[in-house]
C-alpha positions in Angstrom: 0.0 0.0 0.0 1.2 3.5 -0.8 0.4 6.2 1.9 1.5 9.8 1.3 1.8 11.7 4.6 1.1 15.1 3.6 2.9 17.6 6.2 5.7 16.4 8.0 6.3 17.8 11.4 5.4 15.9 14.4 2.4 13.7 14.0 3.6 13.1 10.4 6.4 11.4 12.0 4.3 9.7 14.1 2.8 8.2 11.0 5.6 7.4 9.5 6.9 5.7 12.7 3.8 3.5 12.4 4.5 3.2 9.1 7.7 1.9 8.7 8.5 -1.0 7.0 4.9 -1.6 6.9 4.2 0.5 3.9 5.3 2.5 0.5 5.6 5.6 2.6 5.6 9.2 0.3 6.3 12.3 2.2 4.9 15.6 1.0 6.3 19.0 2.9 6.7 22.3 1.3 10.3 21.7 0.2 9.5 18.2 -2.2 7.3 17.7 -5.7 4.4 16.0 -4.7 5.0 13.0 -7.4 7.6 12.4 -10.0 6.9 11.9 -13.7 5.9 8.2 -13.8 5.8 7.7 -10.1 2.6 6.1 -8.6 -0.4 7.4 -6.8 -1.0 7.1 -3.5 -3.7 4.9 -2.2 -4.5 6.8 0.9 -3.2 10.4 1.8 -3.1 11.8 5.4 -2.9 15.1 6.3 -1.1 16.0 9.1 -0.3 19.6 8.5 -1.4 22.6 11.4 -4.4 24.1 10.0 -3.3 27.0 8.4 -2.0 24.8 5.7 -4.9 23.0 5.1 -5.7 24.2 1.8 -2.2 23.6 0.8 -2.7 20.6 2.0 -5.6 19.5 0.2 -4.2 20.7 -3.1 -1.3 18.2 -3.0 -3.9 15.4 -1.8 -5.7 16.1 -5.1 -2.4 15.5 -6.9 -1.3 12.4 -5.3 -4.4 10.0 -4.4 -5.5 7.6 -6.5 -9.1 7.8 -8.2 -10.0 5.3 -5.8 -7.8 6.1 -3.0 -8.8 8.1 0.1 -7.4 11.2 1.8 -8.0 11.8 5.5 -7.2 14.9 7.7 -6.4 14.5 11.3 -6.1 17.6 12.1 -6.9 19.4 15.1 -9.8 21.8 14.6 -12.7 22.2 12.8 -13.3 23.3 8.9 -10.5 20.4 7.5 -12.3 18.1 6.1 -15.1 20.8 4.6 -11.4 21.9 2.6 -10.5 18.4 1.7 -13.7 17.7 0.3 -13.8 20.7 -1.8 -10.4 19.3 -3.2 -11.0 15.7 -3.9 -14.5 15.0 -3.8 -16.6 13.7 -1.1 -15.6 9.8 -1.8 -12.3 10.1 -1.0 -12.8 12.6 2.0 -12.5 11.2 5.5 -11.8 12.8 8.7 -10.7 11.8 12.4 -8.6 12.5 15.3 -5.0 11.5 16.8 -4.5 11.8 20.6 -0.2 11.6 21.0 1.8 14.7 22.5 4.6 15.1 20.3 7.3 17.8 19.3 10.7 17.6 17.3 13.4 18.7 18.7 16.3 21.0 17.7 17.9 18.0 15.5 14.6 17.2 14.2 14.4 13.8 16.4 10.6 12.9 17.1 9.8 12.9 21.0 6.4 11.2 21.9 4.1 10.2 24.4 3.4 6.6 22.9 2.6 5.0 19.1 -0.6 7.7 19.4 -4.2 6.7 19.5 -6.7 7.4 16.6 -10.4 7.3 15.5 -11.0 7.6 12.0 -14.1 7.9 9.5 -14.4 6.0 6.8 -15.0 8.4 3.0 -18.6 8.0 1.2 -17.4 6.0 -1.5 -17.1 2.3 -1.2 -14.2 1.4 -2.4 -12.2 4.5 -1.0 -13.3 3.4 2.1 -11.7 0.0 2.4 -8.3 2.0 1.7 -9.0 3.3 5.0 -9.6 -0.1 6.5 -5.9 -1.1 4.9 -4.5 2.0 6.8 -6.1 0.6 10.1 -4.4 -2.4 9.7 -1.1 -0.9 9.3 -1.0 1.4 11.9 -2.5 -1.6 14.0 0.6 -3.7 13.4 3.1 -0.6 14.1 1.7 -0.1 17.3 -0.8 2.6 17.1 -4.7 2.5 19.4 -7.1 3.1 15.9 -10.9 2.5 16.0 -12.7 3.0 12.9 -15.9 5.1 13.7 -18.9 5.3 11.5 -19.7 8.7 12.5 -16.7 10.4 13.4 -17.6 13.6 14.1 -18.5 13.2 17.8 -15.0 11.7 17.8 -13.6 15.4 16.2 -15.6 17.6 18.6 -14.6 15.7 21.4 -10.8 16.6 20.5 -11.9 20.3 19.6 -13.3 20.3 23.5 -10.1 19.1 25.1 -7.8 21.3 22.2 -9.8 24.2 23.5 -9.8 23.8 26.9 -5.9 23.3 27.2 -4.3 24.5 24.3 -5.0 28.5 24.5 -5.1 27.9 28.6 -1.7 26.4 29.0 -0.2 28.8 26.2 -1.1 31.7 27.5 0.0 31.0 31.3 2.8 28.6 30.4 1.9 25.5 32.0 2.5 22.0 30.8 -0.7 20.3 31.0 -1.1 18.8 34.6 -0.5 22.5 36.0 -4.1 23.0 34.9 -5.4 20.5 37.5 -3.1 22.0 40.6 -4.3 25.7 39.7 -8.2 26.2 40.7 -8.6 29.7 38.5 -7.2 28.3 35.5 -9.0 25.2 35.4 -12.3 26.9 35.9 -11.2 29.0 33.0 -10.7 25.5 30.8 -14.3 24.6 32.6 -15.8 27.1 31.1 -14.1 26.7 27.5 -15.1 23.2 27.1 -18.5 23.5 28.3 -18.9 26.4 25.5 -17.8 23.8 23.4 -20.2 21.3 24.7 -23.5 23.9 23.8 -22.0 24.7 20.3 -21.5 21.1 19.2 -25.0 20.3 20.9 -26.3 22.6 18.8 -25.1 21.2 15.7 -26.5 18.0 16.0 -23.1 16.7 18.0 -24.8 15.9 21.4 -22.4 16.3 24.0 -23.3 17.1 28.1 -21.1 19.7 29.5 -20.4 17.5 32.6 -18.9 15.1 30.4 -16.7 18.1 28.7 -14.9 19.0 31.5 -14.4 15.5 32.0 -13.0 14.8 29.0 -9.7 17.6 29.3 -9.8 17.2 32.9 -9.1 12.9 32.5 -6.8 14.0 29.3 -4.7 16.9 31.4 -4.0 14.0 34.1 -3.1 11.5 31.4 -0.7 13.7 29.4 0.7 15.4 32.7 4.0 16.7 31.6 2.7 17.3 28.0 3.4 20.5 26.6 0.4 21.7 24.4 1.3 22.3 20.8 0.1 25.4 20.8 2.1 26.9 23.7 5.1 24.9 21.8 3.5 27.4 18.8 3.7 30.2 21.4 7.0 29.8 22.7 8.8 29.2 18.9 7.1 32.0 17.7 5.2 30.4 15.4 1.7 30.4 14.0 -0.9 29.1 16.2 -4.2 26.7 15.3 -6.4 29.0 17.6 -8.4 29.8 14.9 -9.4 26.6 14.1 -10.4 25.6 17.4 -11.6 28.7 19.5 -12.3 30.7 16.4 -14.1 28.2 14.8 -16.0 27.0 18.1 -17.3 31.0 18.0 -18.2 31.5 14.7 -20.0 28.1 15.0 -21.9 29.3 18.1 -22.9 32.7 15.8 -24.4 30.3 13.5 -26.3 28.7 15.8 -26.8 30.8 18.2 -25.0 29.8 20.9 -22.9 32.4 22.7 -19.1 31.8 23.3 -17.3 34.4 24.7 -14.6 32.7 26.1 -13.5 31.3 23.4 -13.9 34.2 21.2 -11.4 35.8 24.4 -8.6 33.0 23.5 -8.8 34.1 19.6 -8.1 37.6 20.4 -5.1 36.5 23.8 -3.7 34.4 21.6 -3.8 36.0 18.2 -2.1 39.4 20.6 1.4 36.9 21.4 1.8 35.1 18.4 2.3 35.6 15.2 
């Protein structure tokens, strides 16, 4: 099986990892052609890129799946797989969620948590979709947690409550993840965040009790204790954040509906005021 990992900082080298040996692995960054003259298609794409390079992203997904091949964002965030879509149809677009902490260091050596656990959704089209079900088996055998979903999009804003809760939270004040739980104002803050989560996604047909929202980053804080968010790693490199994609996107979603969320329209503006 060819799989083309499209973006390759830290979770793309979690792929890989999970990858190797196992598969015809094609790596697609900024700096190499998507495909040679007369080299093969993939058979499943996977886009691991921060969100602002999403449609980037999708282009070269367009260039290098095959006609019945998939592509997949895991992507923190919401709006993803709406872009891949637009760029390779609706049978090959699938969407899901990693849960690893990762981060390369200076040398560009991977550091993670574990082989990374996923939930992913399977595209529309029937045969795209068993290319999926190949790419579960792989990452199976190299060690990764994956559960194939048949709606996955409880399974993304799930991930776009705990992302919200703890990414802008620990950013902004500096903590790794576990400092959240020893300091009483700034959980209540990440409370509040992922229960404004929990009232947008309810409201878009993603039923999900608030109790069970503060749950969720609260039992993923203590699991990934010493974890530093990506997005403070974003914060402290001086890089582009994904804060638009998660609060942003959780407040412009509430407009839509309805649903009023200031505090994550507050961690748009904090964060968007420190980093680039």
């Amino acid at each position: 099986m060819r799989v083309a990992i499209v973006g390759y900082g830290a979770i793309g080298h979690v792929i890989e990892r999970a990858l190797d040996g196992r598969a015809d692995v094609l790596i697609v960054d900024r700096t190499k052609a998507p495909l040679r003259d007369g080299e093969p298609p993939a058979d499943v794409a996977v886009i691991c890129v921060k969100t602002h390079g999403t449609t980037w992203a999708a282009e070269m997904a367009q260039h290098v799946v095959a006609r019945e091949g998939a592509a997949i964002t895991i992507q923190n965030g919401l709006g993803n797989w709406e872009v891949l879509r637009d760029a390779v149809g609706e049978r090959r677009a699938a969407v899901g969620v990693i849960y690893v902490g990762a981060r390369l260091d200076e040398r560009g050596e991977l550091h993670a948590t574990g082989a990374g656990r996923a939930e992913l959704g399977r595209p529309s089209g029937t045969e795209n979709a068993k290319r999926i079900d190949e790419l579960v088996a792989l990452l199976r055998d190299g060690g990764m947690t994956v559960d194939v979903v048949d709606d996955p999009w409880l399974a993304v804003w799930r991930k776009v409550v705990t992302n919200a809760a703890v990414n802008p939270t620990t950013a902004l004040l500096g903590y790794v993840n576990a400092d959240l739980l020893g300091d009483r104002a700034a959980g209540r803050i990440a409370d509040g965040l992922a229960r404004e989560v929990a009232r947008v996604a309810s409201a878009h047909g993603v039923a999900i009790a608030e109790d069970d929202a503060v749950k969720w980053w609260r039992d993923m804080a203590q699991l990934t204790g010493a974890n530093r968010s990506s997005m403070l790693q974003d914060v402290e490199a001086k890089r582009p954040t994904e804060v638009d994609a998660i609060c942003g996107a959780v407040y412009r979603e509430g407009q839509r509906a309805g649903v009023a969320a200031p505090l994550n329209q507050s961690m748009m503006i904090l964060i968007a005021a420190i980093a680039p």
